[in-house]
OpenMM code with the backbone's topology and positions (N, CA, C; nanometers):
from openmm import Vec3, app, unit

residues = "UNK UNK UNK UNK UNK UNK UNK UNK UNK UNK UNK UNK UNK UNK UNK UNK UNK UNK UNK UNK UNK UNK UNK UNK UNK UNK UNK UNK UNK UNK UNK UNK UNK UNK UNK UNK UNK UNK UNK UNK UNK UNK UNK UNK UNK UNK UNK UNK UNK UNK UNK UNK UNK UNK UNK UNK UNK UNK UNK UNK UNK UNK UNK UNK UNK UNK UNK UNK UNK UNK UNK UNK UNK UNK UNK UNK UNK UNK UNK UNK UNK UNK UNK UNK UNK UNK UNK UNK UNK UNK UNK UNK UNK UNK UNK UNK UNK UNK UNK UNK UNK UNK UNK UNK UNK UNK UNK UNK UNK UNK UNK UNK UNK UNK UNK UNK UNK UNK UNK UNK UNK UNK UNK".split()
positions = [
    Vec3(6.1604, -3.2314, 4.2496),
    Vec3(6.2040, -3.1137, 4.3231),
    Vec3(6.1096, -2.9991, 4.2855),
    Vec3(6.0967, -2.9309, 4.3614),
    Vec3(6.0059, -2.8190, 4.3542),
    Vec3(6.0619, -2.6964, 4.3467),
    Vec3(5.9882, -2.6064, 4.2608),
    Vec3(6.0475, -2.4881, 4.2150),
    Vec3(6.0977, -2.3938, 4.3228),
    Vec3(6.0657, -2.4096, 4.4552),
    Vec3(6.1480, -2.3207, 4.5761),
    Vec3(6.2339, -2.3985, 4.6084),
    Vec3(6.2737, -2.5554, 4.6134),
    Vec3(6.3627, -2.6153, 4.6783),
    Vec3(6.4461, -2.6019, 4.5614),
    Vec3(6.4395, -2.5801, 4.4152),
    Vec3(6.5144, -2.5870, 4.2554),
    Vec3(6.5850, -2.4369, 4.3099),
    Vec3(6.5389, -2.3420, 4.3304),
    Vec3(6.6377, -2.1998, 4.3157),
    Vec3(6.7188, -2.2129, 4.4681),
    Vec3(6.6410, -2.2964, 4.5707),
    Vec3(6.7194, -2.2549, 4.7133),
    Vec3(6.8789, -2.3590, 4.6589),
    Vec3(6.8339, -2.4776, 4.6265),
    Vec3(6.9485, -2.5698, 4.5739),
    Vec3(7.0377, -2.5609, 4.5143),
    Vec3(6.9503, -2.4934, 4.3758),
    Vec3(7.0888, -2.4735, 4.2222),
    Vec3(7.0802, -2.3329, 4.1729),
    Vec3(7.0177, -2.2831, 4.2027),
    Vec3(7.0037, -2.1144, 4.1508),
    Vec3(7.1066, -2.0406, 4.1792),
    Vec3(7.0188, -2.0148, 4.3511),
    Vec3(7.0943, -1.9229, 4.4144),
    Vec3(7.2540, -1.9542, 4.4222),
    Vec3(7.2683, -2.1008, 4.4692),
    Vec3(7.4214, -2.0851, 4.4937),
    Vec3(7.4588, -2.0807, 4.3567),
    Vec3(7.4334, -2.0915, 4.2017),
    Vec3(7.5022, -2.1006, 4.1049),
    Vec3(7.5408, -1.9419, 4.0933),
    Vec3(7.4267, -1.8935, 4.1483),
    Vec3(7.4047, -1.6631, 4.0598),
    Vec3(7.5143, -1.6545, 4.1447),
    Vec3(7.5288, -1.6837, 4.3211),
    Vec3(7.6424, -1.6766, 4.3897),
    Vec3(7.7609, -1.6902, 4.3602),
    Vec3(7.7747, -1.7902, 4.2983),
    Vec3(7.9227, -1.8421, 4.2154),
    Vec3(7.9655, -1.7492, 4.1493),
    Vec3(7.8855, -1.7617, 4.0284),
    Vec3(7.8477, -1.6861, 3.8843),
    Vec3(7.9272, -1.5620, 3.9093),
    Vec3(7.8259, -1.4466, 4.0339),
    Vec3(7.8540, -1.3278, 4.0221),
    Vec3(8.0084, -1.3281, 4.1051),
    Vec3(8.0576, -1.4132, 4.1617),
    Vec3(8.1674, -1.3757, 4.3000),
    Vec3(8.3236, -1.4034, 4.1412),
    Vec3(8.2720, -1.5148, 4.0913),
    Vec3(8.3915, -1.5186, 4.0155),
    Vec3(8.4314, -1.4366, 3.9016),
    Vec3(8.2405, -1.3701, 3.8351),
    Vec3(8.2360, -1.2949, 3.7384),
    Vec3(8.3450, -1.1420, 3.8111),
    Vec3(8.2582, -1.1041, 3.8690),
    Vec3(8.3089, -0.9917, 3.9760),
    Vec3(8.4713, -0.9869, 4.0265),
    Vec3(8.5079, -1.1157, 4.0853),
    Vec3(8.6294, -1.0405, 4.0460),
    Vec3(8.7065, -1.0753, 3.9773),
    Vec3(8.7235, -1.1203, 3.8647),
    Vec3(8.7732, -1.1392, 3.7411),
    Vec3(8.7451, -1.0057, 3.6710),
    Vec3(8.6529, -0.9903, 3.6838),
    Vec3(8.6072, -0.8283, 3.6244),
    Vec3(8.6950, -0.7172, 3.6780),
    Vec3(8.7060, -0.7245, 3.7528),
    Vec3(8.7950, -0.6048, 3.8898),
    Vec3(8.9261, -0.6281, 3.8380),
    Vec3(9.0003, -0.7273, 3.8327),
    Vec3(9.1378, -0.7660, 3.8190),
    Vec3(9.1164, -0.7257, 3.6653),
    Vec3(9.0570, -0.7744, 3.5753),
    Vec3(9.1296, -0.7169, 3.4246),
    Vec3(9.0913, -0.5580, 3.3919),
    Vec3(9.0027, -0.5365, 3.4979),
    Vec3(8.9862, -0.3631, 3.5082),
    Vec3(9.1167, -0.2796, 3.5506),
    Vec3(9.1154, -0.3022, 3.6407),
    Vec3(9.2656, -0.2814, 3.7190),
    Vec3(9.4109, -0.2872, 3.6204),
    Vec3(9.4625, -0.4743, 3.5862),
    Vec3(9.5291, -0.4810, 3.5658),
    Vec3(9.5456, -0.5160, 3.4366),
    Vec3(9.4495, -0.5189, 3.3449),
    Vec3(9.4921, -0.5464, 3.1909),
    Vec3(9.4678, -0.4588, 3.1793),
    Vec3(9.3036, -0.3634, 3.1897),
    Vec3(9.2638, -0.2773, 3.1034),
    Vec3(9.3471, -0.1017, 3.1693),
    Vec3(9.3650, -0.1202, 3.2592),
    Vec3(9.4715, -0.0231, 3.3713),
    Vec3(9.3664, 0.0594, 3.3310),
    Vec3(9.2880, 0.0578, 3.4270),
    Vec3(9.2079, 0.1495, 3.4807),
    Vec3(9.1831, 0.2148, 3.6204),
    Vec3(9.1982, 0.3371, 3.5865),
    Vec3(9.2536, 0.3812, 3.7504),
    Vec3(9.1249, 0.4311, 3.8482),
    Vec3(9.1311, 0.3977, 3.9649),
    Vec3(9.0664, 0.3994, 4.0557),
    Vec3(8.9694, 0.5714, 3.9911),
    Vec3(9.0737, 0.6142, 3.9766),
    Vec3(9.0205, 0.7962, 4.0259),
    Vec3(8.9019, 0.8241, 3.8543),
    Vec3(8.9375, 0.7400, 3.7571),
    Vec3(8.8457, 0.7083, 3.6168),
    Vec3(8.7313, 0.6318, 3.6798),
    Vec3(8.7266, 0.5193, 3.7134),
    Vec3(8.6437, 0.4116, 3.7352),
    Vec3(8.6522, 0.3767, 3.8748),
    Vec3(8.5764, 0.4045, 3.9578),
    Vec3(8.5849, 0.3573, 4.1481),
    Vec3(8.5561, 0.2641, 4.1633),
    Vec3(8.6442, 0.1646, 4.2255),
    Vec3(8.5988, 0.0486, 4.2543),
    Vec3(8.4894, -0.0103, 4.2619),
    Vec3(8.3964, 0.0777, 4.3458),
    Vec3(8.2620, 0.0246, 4.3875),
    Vec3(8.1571, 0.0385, 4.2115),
    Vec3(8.2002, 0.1466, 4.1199),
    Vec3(8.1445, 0.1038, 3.9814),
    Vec3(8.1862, -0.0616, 3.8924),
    Vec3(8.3664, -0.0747, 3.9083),
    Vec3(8.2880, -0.2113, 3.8744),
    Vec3(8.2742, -0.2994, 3.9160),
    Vec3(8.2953, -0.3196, 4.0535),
    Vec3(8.1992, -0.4165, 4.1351),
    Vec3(8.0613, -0.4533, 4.1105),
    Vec3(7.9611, -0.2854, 4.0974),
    Vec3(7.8357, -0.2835, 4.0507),
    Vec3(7.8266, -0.3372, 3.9001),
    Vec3(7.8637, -0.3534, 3.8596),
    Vec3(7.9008, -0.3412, 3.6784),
    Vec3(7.9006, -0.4755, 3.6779),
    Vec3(7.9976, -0.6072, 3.8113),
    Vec3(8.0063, -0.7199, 3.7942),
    Vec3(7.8679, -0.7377, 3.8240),
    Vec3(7.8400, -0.7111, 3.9391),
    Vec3(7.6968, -0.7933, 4.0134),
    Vec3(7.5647, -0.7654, 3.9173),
    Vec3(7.5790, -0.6519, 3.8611),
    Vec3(7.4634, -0.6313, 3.7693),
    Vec3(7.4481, -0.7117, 3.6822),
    Vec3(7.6038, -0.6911, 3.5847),
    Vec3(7.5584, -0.8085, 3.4578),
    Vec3(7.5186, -0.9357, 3.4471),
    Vec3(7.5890, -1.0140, 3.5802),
    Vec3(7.5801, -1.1785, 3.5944),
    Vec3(7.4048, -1.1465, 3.6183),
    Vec3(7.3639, -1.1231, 3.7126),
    Vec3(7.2961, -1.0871, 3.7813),
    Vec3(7.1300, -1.0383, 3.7111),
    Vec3(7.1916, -0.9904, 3.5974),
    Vec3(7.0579, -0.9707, 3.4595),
    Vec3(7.0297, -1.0471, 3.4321),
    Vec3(7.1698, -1.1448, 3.3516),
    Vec3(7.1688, -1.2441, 3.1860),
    Vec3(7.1634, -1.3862, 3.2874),
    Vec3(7.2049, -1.4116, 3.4102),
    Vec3(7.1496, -1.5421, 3.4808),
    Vec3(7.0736, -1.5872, 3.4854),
    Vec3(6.9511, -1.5101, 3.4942),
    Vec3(6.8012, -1.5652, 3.5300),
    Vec3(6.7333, -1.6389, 3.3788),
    Vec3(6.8123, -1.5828, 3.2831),
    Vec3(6.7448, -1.5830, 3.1048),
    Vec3(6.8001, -1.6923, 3.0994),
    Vec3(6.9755, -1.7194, 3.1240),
    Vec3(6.9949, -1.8556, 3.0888),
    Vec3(6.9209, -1.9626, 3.1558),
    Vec3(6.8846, -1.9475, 3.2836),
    Vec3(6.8685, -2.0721, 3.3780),
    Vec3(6.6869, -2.0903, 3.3149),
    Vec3(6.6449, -1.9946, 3.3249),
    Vec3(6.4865, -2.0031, 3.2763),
    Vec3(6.4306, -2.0096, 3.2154),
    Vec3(6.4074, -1.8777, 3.1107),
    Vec3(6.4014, -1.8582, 2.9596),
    Vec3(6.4432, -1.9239, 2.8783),
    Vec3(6.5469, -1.9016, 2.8503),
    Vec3(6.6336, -2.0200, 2.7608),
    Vec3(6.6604, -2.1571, 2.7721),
    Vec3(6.6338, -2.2163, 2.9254),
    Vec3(6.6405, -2.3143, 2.9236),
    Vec3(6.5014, -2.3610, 2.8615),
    Vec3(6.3660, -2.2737, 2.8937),
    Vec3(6.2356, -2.3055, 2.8613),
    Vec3(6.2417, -2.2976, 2.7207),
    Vec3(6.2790, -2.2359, 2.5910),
    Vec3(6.3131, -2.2398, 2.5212),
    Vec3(6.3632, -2.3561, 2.3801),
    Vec3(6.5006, -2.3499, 2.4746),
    Vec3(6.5784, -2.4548, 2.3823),
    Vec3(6.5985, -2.5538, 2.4885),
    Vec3(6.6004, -2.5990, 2.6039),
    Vec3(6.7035, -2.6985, 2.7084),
    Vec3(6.6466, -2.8343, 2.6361),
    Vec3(6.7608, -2.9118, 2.6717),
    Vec3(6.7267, -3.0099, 2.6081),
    Vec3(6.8222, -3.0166, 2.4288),
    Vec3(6.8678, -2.8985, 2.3928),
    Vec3(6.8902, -2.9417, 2.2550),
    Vec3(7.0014, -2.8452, 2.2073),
    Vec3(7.0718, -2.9219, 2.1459),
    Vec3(7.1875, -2.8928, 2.0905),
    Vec3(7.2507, -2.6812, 2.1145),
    Vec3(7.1552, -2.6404, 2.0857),
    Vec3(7.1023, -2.5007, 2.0374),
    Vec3(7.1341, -2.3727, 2.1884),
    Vec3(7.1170, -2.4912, 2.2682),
    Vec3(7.0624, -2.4566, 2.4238),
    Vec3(7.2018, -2.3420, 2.4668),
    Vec3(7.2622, -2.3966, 2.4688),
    Vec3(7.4122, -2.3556, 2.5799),
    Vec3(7.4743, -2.2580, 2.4237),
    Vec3(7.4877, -2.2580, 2.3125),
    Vec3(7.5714, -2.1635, 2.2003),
    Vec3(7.4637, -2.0422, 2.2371),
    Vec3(7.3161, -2.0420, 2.1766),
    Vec3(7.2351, -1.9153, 2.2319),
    Vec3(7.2171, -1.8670, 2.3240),
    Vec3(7.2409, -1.9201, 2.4639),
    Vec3(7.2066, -1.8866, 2.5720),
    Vec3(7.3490, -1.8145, 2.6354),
    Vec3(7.4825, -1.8642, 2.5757),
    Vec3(7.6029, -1.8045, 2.6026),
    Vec3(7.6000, -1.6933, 2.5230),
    Vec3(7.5279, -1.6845, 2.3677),
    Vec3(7.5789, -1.5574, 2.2406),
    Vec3(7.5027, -1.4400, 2.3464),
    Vec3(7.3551, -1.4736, 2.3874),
    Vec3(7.3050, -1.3759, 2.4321),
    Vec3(7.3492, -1.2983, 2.5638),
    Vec3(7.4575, -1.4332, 2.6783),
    Vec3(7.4916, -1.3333, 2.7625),
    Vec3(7.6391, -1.2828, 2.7504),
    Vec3(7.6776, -1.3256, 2.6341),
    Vec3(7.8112, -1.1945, 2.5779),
    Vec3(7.7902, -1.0850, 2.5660),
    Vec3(7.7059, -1.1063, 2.4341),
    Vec3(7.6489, -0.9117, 2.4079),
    Vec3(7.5530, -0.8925, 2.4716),
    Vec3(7.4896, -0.9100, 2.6039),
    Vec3(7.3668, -0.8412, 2.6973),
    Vec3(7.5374, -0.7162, 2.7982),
    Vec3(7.6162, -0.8417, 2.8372),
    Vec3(7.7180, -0.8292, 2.9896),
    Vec3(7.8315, -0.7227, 2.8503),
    Vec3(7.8113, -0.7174, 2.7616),
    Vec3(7.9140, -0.6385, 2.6982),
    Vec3(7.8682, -0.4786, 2.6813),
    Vec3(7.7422, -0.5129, 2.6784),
    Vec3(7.7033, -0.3563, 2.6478),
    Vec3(7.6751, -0.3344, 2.7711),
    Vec3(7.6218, -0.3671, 2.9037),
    Vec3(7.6174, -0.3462, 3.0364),
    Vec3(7.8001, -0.3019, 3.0876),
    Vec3(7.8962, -0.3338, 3.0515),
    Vec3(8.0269, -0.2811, 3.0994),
    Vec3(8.0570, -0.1917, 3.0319),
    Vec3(7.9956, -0.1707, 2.8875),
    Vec3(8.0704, -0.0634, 2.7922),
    Vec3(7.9631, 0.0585, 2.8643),
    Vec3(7.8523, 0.0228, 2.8870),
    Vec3(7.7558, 0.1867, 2.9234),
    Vec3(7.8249, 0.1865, 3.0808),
    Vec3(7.8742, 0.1114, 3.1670),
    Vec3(7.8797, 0.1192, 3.3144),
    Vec3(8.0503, 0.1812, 3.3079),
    Vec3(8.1057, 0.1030, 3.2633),
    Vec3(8.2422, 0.1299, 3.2797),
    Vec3(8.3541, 0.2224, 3.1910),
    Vec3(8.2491, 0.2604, 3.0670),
    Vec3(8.3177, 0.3018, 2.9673),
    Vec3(8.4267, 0.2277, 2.8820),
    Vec3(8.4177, 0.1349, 2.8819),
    Vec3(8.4949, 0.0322, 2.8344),
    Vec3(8.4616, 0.0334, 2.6438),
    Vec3(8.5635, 0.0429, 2.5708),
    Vec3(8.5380, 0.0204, 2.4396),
    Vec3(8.4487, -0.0775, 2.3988),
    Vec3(8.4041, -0.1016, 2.3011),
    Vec3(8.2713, -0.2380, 2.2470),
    Vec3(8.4216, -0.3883, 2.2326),
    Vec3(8.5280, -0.3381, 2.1818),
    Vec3(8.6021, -0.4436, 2.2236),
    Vec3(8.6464, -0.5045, 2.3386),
    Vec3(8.6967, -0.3949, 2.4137),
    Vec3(8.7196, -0.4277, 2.5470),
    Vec3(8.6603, -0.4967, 2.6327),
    Vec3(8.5034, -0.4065, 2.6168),
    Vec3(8.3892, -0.4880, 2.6710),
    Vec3(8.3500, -0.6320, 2.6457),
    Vec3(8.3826, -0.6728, 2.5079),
    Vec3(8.3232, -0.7963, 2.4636),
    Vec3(8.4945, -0.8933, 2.5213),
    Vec3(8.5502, -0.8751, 2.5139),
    Vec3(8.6559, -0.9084, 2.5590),
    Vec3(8.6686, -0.9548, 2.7572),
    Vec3(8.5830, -0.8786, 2.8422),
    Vec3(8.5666, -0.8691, 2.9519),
    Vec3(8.4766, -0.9859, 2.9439),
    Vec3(8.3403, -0.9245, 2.9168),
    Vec3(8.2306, -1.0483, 2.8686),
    Vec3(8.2829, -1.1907, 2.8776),
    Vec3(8.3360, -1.1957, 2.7676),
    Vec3(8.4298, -1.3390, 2.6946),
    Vec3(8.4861, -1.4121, 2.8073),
    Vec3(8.5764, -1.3654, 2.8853),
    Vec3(8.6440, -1.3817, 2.9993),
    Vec3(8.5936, -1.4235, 3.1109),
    Vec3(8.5126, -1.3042, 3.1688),
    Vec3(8.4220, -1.3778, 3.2764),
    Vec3(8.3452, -1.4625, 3.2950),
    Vec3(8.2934, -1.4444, 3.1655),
    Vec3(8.1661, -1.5642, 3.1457),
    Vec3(8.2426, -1.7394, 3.0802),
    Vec3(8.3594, -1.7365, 3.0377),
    Vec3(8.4252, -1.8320, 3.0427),
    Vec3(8.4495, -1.8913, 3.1464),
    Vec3(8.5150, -1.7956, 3.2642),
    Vec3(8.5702, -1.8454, 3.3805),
    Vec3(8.4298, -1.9088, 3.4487),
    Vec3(8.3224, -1.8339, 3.4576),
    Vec3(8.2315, -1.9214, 3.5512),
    Vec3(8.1582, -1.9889, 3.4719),
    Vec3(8.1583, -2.0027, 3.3716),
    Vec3(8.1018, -2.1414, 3.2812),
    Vec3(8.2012, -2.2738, 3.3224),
    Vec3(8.3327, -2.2431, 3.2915),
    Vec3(8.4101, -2.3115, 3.3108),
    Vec3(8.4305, -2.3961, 3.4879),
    Vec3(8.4184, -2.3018, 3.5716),
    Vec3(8.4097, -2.3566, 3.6946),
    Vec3(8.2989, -2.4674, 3.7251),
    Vec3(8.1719, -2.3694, 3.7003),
    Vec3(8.0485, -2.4690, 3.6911),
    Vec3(8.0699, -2.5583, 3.6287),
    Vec3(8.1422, -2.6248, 3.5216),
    Vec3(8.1213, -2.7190, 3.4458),
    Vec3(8.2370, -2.8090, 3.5219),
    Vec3(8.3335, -2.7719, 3.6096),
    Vec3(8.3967, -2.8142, 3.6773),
    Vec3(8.3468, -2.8777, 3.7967),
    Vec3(8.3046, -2.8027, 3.8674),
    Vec3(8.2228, -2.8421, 3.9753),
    Vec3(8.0944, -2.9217, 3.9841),
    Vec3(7.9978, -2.8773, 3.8958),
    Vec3(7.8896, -2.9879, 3.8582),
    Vec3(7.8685, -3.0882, 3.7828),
    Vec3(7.9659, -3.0735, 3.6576),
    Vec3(7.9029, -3.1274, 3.5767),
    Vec3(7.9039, -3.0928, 3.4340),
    Vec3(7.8719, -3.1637, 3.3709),
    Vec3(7.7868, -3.1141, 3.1902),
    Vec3(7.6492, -3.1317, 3.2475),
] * unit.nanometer
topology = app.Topology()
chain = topology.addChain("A")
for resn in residues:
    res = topology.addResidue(resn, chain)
    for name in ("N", "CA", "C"):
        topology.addAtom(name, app.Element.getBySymbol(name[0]), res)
């Protein structure tokens, strides 16, 4: 497979996934755990806040890191540590979200679409 038919295939629709489930999982514990009110935080901030973070730390896991470590044990623990605290400090500067809160958001989202993907594709 070739590197334009590799991102049209598994990339794009994965960042697609990635960001739609990151995003609103993000929105809902904004809203309804972290009760954050529209007139503090406008919707359309963390919407932006979702699409940004997936949207940074995606390309590092799928590329970088896979160029890196893929292949070895090491691969998927570093490539997840780094997009906790990249997507944690991206919601704490976007959303104002505490460094807990944030890492807590992080934790969450990036569970849920790890978890799907690993549902849907594969290990």
């Amino acid at each position: 497979m070739d590197s334009a038919q590799f991102l049209y295939e598994r990339f794009f629709p994965a960042l697609f996934l990635s960001v739609s489930v990151e995003t609103v999982l993000l929105l809902v514990l904004a809203r309804r755990v972290f009760r954050l009110k529209a007139a503090e935080v406008p919707t359309g901030r963390i919407v932006f806040a979702g699409v940004l973070a997936t949207s940074a730390t995606l390309p590092y896991v799928w590329f970088v890191f896979w160029e890196l470590l893929g292949g070895t044990v090491l691969y998927a623990p570093v490539a997840e540590t780094f997009v906790l605290a990249a997507e944690a400090f991206i919601l704490k500067a976007l959303l104002g979200l505490s460094l807990r809160r944030a890492f807590a958001a992080s934790f969450a989202c990036n569970a849920a679409s790890f978890s799907l993907g690993l549902l849907l594709c594969g290990p």
